[in-house]
FIGU-977596 format. One line per 2 residues: for each residue x, y, z of C-alpha. Coordinates in Angstrom, 2 decimals, padded with zeros to 5 digits. Layout:
X:Y:Z; ... $
END
This chain:
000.00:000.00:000.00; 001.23:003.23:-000.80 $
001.88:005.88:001.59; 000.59:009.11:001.52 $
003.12:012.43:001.47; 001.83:013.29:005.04 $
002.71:009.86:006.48; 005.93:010.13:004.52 $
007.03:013.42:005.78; 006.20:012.15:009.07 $
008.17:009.65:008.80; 010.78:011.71:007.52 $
010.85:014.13:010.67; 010.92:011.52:013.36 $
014.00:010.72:015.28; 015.63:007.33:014.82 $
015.58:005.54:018.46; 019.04:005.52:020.61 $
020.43:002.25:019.72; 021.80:000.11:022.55 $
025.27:-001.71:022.27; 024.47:-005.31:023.22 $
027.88:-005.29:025.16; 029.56:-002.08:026.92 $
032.31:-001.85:028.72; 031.94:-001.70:032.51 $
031.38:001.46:034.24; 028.62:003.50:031.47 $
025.60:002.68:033.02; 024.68:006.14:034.44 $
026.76:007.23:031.06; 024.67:010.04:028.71 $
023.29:008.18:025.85; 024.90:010.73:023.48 $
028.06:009.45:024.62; 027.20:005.11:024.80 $
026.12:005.82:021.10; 029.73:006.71:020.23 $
030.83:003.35:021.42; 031.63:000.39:019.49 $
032.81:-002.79:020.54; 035.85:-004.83:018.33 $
036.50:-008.35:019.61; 034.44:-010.88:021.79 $
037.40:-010.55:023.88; 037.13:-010.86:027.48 $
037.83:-007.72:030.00; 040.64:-008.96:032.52 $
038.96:-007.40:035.93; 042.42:-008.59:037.44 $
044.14:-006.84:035.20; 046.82:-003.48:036.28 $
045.11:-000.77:034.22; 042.92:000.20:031.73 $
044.11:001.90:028.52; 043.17:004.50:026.40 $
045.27:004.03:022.89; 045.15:008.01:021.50 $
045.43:008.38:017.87; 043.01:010.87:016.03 $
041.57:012.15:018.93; 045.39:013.97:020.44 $
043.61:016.00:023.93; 042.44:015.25:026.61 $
039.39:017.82:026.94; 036.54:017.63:025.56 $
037.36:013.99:023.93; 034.62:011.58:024.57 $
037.29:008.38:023.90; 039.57:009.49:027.00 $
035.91:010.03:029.60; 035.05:006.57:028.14 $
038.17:005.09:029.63; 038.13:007.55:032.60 $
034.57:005.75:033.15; 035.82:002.52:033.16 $
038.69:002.87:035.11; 036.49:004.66:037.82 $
034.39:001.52:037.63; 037.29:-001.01:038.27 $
038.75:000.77:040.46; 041.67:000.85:038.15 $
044.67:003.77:037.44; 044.37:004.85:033.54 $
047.50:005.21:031.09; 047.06:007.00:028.05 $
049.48:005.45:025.00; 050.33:006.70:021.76 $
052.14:005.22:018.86; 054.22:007.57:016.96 $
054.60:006.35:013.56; 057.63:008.12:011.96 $
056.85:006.60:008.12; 053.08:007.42:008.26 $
051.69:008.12:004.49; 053.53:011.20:003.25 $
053.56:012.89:006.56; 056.50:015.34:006.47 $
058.61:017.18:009.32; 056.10:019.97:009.31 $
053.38:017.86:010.39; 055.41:015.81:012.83 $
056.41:019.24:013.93; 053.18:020.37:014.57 $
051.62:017.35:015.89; 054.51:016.72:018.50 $
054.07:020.66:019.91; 050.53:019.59:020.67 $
051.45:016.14:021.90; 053.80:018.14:024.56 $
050.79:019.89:026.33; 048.26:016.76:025.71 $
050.68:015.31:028.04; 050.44:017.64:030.30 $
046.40:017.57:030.41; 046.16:013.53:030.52 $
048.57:014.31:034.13; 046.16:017.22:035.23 $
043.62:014.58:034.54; 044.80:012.19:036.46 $
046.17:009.81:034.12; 049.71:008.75:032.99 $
050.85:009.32:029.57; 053.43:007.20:027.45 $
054.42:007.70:023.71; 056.70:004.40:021.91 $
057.72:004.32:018.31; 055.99:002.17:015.90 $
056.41:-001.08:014.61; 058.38:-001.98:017.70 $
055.54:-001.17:020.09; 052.03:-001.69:019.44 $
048.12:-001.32:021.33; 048.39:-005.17:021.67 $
051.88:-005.61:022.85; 051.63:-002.18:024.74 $
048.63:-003.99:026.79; 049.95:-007.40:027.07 $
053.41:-005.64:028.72; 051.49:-003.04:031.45 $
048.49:-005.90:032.18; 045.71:-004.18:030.63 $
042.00:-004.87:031.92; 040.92:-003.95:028.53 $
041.68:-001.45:025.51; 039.65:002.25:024.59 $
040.78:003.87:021.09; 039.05:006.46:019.50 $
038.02:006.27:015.62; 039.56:007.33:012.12 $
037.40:006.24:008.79; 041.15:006.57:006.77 $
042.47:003.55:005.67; 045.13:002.58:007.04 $
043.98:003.60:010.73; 041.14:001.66:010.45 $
043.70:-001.47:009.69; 044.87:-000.55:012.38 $
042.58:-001.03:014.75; 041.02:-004.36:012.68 $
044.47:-005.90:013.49; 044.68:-005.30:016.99 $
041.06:-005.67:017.61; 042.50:-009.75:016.62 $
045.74:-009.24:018.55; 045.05:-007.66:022.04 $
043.89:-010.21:024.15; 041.73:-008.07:026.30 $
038.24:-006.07:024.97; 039.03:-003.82:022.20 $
036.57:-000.81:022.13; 036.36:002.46:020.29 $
035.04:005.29:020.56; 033.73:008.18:017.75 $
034.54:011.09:018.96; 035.58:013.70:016.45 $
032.52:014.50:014.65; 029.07:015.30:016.11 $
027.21:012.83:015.20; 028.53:009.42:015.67 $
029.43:007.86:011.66; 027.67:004.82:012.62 $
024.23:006.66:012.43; 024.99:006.44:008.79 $
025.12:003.33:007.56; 025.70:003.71:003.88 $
027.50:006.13:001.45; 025.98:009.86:001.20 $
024.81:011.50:-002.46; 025.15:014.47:-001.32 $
024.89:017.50:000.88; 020.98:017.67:000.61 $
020.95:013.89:001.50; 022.51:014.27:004.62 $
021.78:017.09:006.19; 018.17:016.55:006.87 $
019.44:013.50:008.72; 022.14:015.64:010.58 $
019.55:017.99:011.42; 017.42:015.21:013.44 $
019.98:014.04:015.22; 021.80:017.10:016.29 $
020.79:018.20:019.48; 020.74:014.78:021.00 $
025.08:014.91:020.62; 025.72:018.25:020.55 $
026.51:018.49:024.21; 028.90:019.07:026.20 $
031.69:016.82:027.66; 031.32:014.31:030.51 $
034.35:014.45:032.23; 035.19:012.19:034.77 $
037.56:012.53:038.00; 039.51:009.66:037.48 $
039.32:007.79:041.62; 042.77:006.23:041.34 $
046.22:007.31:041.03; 048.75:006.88:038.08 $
051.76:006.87:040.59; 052.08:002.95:040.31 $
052.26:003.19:036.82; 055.11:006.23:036.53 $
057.81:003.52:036.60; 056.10:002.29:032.69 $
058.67:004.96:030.33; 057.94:006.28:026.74 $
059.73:008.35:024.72; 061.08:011.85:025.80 $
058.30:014.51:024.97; 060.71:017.13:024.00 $
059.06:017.99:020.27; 062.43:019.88:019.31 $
064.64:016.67:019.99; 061.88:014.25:018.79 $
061.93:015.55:015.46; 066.00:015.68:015.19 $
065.89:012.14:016.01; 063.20:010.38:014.07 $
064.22:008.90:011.01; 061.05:010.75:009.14 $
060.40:011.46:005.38; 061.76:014.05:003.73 $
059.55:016.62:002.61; 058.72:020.45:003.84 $
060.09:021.73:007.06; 058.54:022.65:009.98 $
056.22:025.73:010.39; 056.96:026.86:013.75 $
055.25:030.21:013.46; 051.72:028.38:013.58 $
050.98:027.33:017.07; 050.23:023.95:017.92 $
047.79:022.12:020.75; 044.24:022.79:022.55 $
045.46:026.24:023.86; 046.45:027.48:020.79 $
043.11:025.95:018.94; 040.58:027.38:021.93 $
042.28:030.60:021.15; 041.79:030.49:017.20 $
038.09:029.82:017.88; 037.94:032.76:020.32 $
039.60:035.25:018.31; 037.47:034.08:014.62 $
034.19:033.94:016.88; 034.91:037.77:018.71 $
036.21:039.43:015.13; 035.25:036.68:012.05 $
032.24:035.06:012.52; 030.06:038.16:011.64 $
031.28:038.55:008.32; 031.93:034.43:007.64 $
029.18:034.40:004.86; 030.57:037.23:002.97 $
034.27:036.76:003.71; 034.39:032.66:003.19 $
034.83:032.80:-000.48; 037.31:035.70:-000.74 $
040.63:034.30:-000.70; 042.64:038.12:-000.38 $
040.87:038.32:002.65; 043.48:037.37:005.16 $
040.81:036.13:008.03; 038.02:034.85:005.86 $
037.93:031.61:007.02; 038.26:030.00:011.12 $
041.74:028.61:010.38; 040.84:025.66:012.40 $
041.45:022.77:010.11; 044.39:022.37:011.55 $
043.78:021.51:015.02; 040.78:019.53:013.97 $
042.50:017.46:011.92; 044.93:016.42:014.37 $
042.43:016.09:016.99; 043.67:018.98:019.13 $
040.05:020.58:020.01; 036.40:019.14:020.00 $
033.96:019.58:017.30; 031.07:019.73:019.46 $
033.45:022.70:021.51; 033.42:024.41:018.57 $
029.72:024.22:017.44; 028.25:024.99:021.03 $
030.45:028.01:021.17; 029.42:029.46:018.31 $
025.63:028.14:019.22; 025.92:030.41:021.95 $
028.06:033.24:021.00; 026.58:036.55:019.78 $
027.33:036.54:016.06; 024.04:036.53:013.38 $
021.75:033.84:012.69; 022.83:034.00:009.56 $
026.77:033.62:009.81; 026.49:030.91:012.78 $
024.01:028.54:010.07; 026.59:029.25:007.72 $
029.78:027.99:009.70; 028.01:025.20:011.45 $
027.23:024.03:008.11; 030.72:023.56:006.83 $
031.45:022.31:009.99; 029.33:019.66:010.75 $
027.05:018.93:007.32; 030.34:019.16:004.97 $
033.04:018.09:007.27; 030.78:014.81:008.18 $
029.99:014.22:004.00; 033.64:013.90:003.75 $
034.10:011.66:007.14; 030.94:009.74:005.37 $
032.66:009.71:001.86; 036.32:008.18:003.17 $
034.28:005.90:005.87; 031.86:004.39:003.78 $
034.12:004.03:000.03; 036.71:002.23:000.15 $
038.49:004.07:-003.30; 037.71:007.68:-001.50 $
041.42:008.40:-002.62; 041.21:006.27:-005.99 $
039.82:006.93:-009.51; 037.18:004.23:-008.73 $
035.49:005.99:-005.87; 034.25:008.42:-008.33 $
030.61:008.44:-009.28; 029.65:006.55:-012.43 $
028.36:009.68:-014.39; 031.08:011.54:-014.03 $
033.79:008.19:-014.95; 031.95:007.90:-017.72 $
032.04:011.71:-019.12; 035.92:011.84:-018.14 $
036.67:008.58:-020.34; 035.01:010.23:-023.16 $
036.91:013.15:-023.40; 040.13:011.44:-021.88 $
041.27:012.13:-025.43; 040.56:015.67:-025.51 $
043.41:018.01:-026.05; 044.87:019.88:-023.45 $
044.96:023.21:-023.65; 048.20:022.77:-021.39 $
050.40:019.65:-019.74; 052.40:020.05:-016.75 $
054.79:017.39:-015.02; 054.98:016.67:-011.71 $
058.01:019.21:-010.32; 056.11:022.00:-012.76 $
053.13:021.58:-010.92; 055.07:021.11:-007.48 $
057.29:024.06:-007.96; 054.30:026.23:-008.99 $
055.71:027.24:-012.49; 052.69:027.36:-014.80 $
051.41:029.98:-016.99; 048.79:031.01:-014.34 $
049.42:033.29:-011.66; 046.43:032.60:-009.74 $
047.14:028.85:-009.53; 051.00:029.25:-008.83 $
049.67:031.46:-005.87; 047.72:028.58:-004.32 $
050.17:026.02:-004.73; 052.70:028.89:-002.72 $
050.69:029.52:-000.29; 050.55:025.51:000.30 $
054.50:025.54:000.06; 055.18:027.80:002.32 $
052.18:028.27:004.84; 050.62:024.51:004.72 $
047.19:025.88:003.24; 045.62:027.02:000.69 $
042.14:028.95:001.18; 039.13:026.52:000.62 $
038.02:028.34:-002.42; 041.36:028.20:-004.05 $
041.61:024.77:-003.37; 038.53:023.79:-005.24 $
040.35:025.73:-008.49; 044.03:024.65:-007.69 $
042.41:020.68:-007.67; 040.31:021.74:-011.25 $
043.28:023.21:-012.56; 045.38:019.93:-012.38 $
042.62:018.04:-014.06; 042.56:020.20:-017.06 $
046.74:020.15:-017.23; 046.77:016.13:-016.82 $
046.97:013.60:-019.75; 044.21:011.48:-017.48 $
042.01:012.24:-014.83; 043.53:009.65:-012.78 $
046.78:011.24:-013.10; 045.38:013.95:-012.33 $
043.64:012.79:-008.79; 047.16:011.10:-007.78 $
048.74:014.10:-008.50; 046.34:016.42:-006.65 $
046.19:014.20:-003.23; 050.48:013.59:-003.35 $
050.31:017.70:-003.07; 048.07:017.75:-000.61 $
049.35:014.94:001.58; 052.87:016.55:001.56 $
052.18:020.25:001.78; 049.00:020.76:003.63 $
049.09:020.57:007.57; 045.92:019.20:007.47 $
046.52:017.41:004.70; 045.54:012.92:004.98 $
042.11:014.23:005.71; 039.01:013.14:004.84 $
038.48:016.95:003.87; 040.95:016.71:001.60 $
040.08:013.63:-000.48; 036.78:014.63:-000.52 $
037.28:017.90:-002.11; 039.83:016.34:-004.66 $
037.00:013.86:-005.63; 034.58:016.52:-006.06 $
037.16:019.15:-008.00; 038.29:015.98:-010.40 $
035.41:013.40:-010.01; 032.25:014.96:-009.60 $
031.86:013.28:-006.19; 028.76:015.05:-004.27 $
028.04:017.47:-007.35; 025.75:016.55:-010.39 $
026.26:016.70:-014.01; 027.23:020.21:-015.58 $
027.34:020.92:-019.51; 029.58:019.55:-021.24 $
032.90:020.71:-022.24; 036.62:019.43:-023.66 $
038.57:017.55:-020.98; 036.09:018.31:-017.99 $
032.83:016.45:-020.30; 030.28:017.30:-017.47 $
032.39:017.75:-014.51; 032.11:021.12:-013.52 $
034.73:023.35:-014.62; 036.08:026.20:-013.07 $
038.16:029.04:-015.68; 040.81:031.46:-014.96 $
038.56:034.41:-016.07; 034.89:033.18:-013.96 $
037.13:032.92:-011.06; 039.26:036.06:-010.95 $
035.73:037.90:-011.49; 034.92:036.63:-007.90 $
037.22:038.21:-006.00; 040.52:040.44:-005.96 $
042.47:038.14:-007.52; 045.14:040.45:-007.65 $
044.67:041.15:-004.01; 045.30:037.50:-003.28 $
048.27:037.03:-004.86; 049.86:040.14:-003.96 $
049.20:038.84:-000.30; 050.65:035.23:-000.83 $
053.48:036.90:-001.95; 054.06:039.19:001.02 $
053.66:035.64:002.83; 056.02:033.56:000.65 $
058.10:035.79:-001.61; 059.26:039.20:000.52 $
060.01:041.60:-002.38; 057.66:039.96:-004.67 $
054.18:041.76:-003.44; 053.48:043.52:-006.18 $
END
């Protein structure tokens, strides 16, 4: 029988029911809901109530405020009466992470450190492949194993692999997006499709932390050593890739993220819809990608701060919408398709218009140190890929062109995608994000977007010119101030 539009858009508006985890760790009983829904158990593995200590393995999630994954484990330790150590794995070959992000990351590991103590926990850092979760656990006794979440790839091999080799309960715990990713079963169209389920679900986890005073002391465990958490000798002594240098003049950690929200919210936010798409407008954007990306501050901080803070309706919608509807497409995208960083993962439409005019001439073809070194015939697209080089981003808007630019100068648009995401893996501080395959799969792919007319090389991916886009803003402006930043002498 066929419904009728009212029982449809009832439907439609009612809240999916809080879904119960058949099996949850010790200790969340009187837990929120908001915050059991962002649990997820690994392995049938028993919890060792005999055990030393429970541990928390960090990895996405690097703070200890405002991170759901650390109160989980503060929870459970509280309920077996247990002291909590906090472990990360420092990985000095991960993907094409470079000295400026291991730079950047270890700054913020420094203070992290310092908050898991406040907290009342003890904090140890190994290098990877010697040390592992499981081997970590098996060596301090663990009762059982908390880890927070990360839809990439390899981290999520991670965590399949010791989910089979701890041999205590494995759990983990969502918590750097707003709404848990497991709400979402399947693989997003688009925007449109998942906002209205976003929407529904938002004010049950937009809330506030739960934080725990841990009952037991970390003294016993003091005598269990990691590595020194000096970031300045780290980094001279970890055999990392080469690639781009550190950038010590951006500060690093929750401190210095709390105070980039403060400062965008008090003298940004206002003028956020207007401002987002200029890119010679120094402040347009929150400049928090950064410490997002390396898990530094809380989404849900951010979006209940600027909930409450003064700024229009109209600016606040805005922001929260590239924060939380866009930023969880892409989590969605990467979490959900397992090509989000190959050709395959685009959609078929838009495979299917690129083969056709794979043939197409080009009205340009660049190599790979042309395109690196930024020394192409257009100024505009030289001044994104400098401002990448030299500051580790590139504003969103000139991101979307820079990625549509290497599509048009490719012989492929495969070539083209690999091309695009080695850039942004190397340069970009916040680059191995799910932000940043995303919007390479939409600039080259199509992903998310629907079918535009049809041109040479683009066929109906939508195509972005030299001329359309310099109309939009001061172009000029924009490169005269990536050259103040990169180039000194070079401004005008």
């Amino acid at each position: 029988m066929k419904k009728s539009k009212n029982t449809e858009n009832e439907s439609m508006s009612k809240k999916p029911a809080f879904r119960a985890e058949p099996d949850l760790p010790i200790g969340l009983e009187d837990v929120p809901n908001h915050l059991k829904e962002r649990v997820t158990r690994r392995n049938k593995k028993p919890m060792k109530r005999e055990g030393r200590c429970v541990v928390y393995w960090m990895q996405r999630s690097q703070r200890a405020v405002g991170n759901p994954a650390f109160d989980i484990a503060a929870h459970v330790a509280n309920a077996l009466k247990k002291p909590m150590v906090v472990f990360f794995c420092l990985d000095p070959g991960f993907a094409e992470a470079a000295p400026r992000h291991f730079d950047f990351m270890l700054r913020g590991i420094e203070e992290t450190a310092a908050q898991v103590k406040n907290q009342g926990a003890h904090f140890v850092m190994r290098l990877h492949p010697t040390n592992s979760p499981a081997t970590f656990c098996e060596e301090v006794d663990a009762c059982i194993l908390v880890g927070d979440e990360n839809p990439l790839r390899d981290p999520e091999a991670w965590r399949q692999d010791t989910a089979k080799k701890v041999k205590v309960a494995f759990y983990t715990v969502d918590s750097d997006v707003v709404v848990p990713s497991k709400m979402f079963p399947k693989e997003e169209y688009a925007a449109r499709t998942l906002r209205p389920k976003i929407t529904r679900l938002m004010d049950d986890f937009l809330v506030a932390g739960h934080e725990p005073t841990l009952k037991v002391s970390p003294e016993e465990l003091h005598e269990i050593k990691g590595l020194p958490l000096s970031s300045e000798d780290l980094l001279q002594s970890l055999p990392l890739n080469t690639g781009p240098g550190p950038l010590p003049s951006i500060p690093s950690g929750y401190a210095a993220a709390t105070k980039q929200l403060a400062d965008f919210i008090e003298n940004h936010l206002s003028t956020y819809p207007n401002n987002s798409n200029h890119p010679e407008k120094a402040h347009g954007t929150s400049r928090l990608s950064f410490y997002l990306h390396f898990g530094q501050i809380d989404p849900r901080t951010i979006a209940l701060a600027v909930r409450r803070c003064k700024a229009p309706k109209e600016a606040k919608e805005a922001f929260l919408e590239e924060l939380i509807v866009r930023r969880e497409l892409a989590v969605n995208y990467v979490l959900r398709n397992p090509d989000y960083d190959r050709y395959e993962g685009f959609p078929e439409w838009a495979k299917k218009t690129l083969e056709e005019h794979a043939g197409d001439k080009r009205p340009y073809l660049y190599d790979a140190e042309t395109l690196e070194k930024a020394q192409t015939h257009d100024p505009l697209w030289n001044a994104a890929q400098l401002e990448m080089i030299h500051t580790g981003r590139t504003h969103g808007y000139m991101r979307m062109y820079w990625a549509k630019k290497i599509l048009e100068w490719s012989a492929h648009p495969e070539q083209a995608q690999k091309q695009a995401i080695l850039l942004n893996d190397r340069y970009f501080l916040d680059g191995r994000d799910p932000n940043g395959y995303t919007n390479i799969a939409w600039a080259i792919g199509g992903k998310h977007d629907r079918p535009w007319p049809e041109r040479a090389v683009f066929g109906k991916v939508r195509y972005m010119s030299f001329k359309s886009t310099s109309r939009k803003f001061r172009y000029r402006d924009y490169i005269k101030r990536v050259n103040a930043l990169c180039c000194p002498g070079l401004e005008k």
